[in-house]
C-alpha positions in Angstrom: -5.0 -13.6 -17.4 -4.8 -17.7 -17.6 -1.4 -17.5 -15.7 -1.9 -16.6 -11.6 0.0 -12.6 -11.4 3.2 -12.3 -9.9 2.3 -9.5 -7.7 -1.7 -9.1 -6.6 -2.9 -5.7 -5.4 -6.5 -5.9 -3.6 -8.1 -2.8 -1.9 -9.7 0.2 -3.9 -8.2 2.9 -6.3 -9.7 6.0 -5.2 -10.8 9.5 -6.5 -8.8 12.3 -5.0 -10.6 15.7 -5.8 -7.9 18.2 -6.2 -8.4 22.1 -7.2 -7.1 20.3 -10.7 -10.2 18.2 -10.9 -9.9 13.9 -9.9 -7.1 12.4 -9.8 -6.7 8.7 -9.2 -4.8 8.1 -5.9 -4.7 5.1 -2.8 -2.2 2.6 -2.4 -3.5 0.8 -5.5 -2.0 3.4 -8.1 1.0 3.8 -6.5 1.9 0.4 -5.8 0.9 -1.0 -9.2 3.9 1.0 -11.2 6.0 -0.1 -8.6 5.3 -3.3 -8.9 5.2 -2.9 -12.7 8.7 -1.4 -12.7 10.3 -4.7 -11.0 9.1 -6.6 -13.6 6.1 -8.6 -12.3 3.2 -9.3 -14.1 0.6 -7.4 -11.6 -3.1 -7.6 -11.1 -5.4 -5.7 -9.5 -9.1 -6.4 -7.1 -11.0 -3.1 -6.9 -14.4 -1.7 -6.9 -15.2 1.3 -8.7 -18.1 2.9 -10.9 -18.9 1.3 -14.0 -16.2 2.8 -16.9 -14.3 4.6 -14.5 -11.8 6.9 -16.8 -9.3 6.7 -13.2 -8.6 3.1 -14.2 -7.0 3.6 -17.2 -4.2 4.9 -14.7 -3.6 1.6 -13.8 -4.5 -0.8 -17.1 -1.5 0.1 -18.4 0.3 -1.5 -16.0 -1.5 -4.3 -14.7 -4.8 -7.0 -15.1 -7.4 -5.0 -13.5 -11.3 -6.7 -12.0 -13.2 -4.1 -10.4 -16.5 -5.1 -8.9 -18.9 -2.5 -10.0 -20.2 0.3 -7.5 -22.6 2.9 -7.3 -19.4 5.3 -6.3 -15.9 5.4 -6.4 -14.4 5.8 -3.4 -13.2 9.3 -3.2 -11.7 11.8 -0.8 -11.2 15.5 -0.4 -8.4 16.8 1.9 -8.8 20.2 2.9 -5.6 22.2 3.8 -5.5 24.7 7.6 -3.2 25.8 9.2 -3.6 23.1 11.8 -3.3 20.4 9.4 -5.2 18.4 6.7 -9.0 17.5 7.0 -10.2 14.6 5.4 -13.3 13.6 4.2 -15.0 10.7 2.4 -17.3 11.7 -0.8 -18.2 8.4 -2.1 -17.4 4.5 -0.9 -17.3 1.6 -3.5 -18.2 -1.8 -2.9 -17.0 -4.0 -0.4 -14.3 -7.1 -1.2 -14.4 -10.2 0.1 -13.0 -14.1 -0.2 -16.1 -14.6 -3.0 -15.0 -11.5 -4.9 -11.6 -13.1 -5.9 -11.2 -14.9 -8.9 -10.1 -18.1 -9.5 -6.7 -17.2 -11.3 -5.8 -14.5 -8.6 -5.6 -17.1 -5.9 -2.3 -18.5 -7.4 -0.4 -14.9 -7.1 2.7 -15.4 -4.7 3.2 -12.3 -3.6 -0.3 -10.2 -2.5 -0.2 -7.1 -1.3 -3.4 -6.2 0.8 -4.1 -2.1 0.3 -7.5 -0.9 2.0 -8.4 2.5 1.2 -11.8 3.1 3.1 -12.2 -0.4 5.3 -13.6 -2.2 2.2 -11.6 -5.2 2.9 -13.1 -8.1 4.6 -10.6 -9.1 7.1 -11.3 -12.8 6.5 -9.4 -12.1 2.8 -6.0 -12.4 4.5 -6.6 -16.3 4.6 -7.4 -17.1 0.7 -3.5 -17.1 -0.3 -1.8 -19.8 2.2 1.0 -20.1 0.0 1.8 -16.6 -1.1 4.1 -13.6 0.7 1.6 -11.3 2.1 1.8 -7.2 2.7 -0.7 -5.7 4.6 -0.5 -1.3 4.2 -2.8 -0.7 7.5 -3.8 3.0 7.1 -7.0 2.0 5.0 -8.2 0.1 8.1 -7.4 3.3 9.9 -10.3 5.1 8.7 -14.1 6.0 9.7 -16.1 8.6 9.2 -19.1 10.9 10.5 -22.4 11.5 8.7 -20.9 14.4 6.9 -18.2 12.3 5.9 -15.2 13.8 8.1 -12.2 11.1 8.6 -11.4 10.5 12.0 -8.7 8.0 13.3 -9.9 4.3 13.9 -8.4 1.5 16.3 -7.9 -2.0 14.3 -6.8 -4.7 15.6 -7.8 -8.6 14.2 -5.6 -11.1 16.0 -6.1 -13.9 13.0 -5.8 -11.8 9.8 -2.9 -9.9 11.1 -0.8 -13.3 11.9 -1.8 -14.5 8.4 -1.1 -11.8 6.8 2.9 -11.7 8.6 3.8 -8.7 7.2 2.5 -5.0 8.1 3.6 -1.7 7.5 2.5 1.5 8.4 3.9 4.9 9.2 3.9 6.7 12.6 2.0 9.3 11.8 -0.7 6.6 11.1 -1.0 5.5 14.6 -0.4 9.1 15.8 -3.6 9.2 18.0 -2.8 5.3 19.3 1.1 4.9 19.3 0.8 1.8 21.5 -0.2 0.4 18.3 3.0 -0.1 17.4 4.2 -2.0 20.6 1.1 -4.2 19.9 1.5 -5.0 16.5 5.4 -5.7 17.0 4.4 -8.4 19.6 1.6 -9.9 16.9 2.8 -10.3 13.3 6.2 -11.3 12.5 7.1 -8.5 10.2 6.4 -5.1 11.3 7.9 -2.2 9.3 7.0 1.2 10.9 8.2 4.5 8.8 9.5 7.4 10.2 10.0 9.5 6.7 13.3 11.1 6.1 14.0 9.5 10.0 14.2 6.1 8.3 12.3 3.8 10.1 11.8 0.6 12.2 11.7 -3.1 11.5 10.7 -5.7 14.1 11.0 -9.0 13.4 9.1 -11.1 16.1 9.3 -8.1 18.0 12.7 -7.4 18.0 13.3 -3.5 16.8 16.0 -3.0 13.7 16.6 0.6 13.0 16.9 1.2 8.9 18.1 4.8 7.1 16.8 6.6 4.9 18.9 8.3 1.3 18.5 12.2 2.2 16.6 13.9 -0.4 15.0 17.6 -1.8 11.3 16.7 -0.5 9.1 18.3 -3.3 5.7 15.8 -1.9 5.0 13.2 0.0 2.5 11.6 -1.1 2.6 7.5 -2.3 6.0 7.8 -0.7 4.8 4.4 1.6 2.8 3.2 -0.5 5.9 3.0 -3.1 7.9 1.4 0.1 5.1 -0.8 0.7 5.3 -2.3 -2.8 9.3 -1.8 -2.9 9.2 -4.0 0.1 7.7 -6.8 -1.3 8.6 -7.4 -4.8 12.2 -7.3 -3.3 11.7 -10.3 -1.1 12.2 -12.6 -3.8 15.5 -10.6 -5.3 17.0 -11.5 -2.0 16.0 -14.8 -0.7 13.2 -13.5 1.3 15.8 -11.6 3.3 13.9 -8.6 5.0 16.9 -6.5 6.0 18.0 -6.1 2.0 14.8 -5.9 1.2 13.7 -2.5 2.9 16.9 -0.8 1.6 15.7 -1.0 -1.8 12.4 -0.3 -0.2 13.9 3.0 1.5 16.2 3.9 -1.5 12.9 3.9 -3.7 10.4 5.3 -1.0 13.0 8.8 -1.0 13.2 9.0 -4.8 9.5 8.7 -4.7 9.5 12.2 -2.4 11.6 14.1 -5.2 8.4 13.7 -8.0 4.7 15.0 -7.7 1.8 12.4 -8.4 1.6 9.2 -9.9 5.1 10.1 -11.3 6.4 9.8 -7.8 6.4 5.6 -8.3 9.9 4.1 -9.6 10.9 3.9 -13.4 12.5 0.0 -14.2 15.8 2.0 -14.6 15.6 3.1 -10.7 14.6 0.0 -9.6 17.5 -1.7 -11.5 20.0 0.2 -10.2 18.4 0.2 -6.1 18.6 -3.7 -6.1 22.1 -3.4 -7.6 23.5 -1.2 -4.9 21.9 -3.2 -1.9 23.1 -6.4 -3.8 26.6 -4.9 -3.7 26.4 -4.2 -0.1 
C-alpha cells in the first residue's frame, strides 16, 4: 500500500476451534468487513503462523502484515451449563511501536483490537493525529498453565487518554464493574454495551443512555466488535459527532445478531441505508 489506509486494525486474528474444525475469529475479522463495507481502504497489523489459510478471511477485504509466529493465537470455548470456559491453545507474537510500518502510521482512523494481551500498551501513542478505538476485552485476558482464561484488571493511565475512545461490554468487566466508573472518569469517550439493553456513552464522564433496534437473536458473536468498527468509521460521516455515530453503530451491531459467523458483519447495502436513517434523524 503507498497511500496510508483509511481505517487501521492492529491486534491478532485468531483461531477459534469449533466442532466444525478452525474458524478465523477476534475483533480483527469482524471489524475488517465492517470497515470494508463503509468504504475505507483497511489495513491490518497481526501475527500469525507463516501461510496461515485464516488470513485469506481477511485479504479480501483489506492490506494485511502479519509478523510471523510460531502459533496462531487460538481459543477453544467449552459450553456447561454454568457458562462458557475458555481456553488459550496457542499465542502469536507480540506487537509493538517497531512492528508498525512506515505507511500504517499515516491511517486516520486506528482501531486498536487485542485478542490475547499481544499489544504493547505504548502502541496507543504512534498515531497523534489519527481517531483512535480501543475494544478492551483482549486486555481482559490471562491465563493458567493449562491455558484456562480467567478475568484480568487493566488499567494504563497514559495509553487509555491517548487512545480517547474505549468500548467494552458489561459483561466484560462482569467480575470488576467499578471498571466502568473508572474508565468513565479517564478517557473521554467511553461506550459500554448492554446488548439488546442498548448501552451507555460517557463523554468526560457524563453518562448518555443509547437504544438498541429489537431483533430475532440467532448469535452473538462479533456483535461488538461490528459496533466497535461501526463506531468509528461513522465519526467522519458525521462531523465526529459521537451521539450519531453509535446509532449507526447500534443499528449495525443488532443486524449483526440476526447472522451466524463472519457473515454477521454489515453488507455496503446495510451500511448505506444505517447512515441514511441516522442522517435523517
Amino acid at each position: 500500500m503507498s497511500m496510508a489506509p483509511d481505517y487501521l486494525l492492529i491486534g491478532h486474528i485468531t483461531a477459534d476451534l469449533t466442532p466444525g474444525g478452525r474458524i478465523a475469529g477476534g475483533t480483527v475479522a469482524y471489524a475488517v468487513r465492517t470497515a470494508a463495507a463503509f468504504g475505507l481502504r483497511v489495513a491490518v497489523l497481526t501475527s500469525t503462523l507463516p501461510d496461515e489459510p485464516l488470513l485469506d478471511a481477511i485479504r479480501a477485504h483489506a492490506e494485511v502484515v502479519s509478523i510471523p509466529a510460531a502459533a496462531t493465537t487460538t481459543f477453544e470455548n467449552i459450553y456447561t451449563p454454568e457458562g462458557r470456559i475458555q481456553y488459550v491453545r496457542g499465542v502469536a507474537a507480540p506487537i509493538g511501536p517497531d512492528d508498525i510500518p512506515e505507511p500504517f502510521r499515516g491511517a486516520r482512523l486506528v482501531h486498536f483490537a487485542p485478542s490475547a494481551g499481544e499489544l504493547a500498551p505504548d502502541v496507543a501513542f504512534c498515531f497523534p493525529q489519527a481517531t483512535r478505538l480501543l475494544t478492551l476485552q483482549g486486555w481482559l485476558r490471562q491465563w493458567d498453565a493449562d491455558g484456562r482464561v480467567r478475568f484480568k484488571r487493566f488499567f494504563h493511565h497514559d495509553a487509555l487518554q491517548a487512545i480517547g475512545t474505549v468500548v467494552f461490554s458489561e459483561e466484560d468487566i462482569v467480575e470488576a464493574p467499578d471498571m466502568e466508573a473508572e474508565y468513565a472518569a479517564t478517557v473521554e469517550h467511553l461506550f459500554v454495551t448492554r446488548a439488546e439493553k442498548g448501552g451507555t456513552y460517557y463523554h468526560d464522564g457524563v453518562p448518555h443512555p443509547y437504544v438498541t433496534p429489537q431483533v430475532q437473536l440467532v448469535h452473538p458473536t462479533g456483535a461488538g466488535d461490528v459496533f466497535a468498527a461501526s463506531l468509528l468509521a461513522s465519526l467522519p460521516l458525521f462531523d465526529g459527532d459521537p451521539l450519531r455515530a453509535v446509532q449507526v453503530a447500534a443499528r449495525l451491531g443488532a443486524i449483526s445478531v440476526t447472522r451466524y459467523g463472519l457473515d454477521s458483519a454489515p453488507t455496503p447495502q446495510e451500511v448505506a441505508a444505517a447512515v441514511a436513517e441516522v442522517k435523517a434523524l
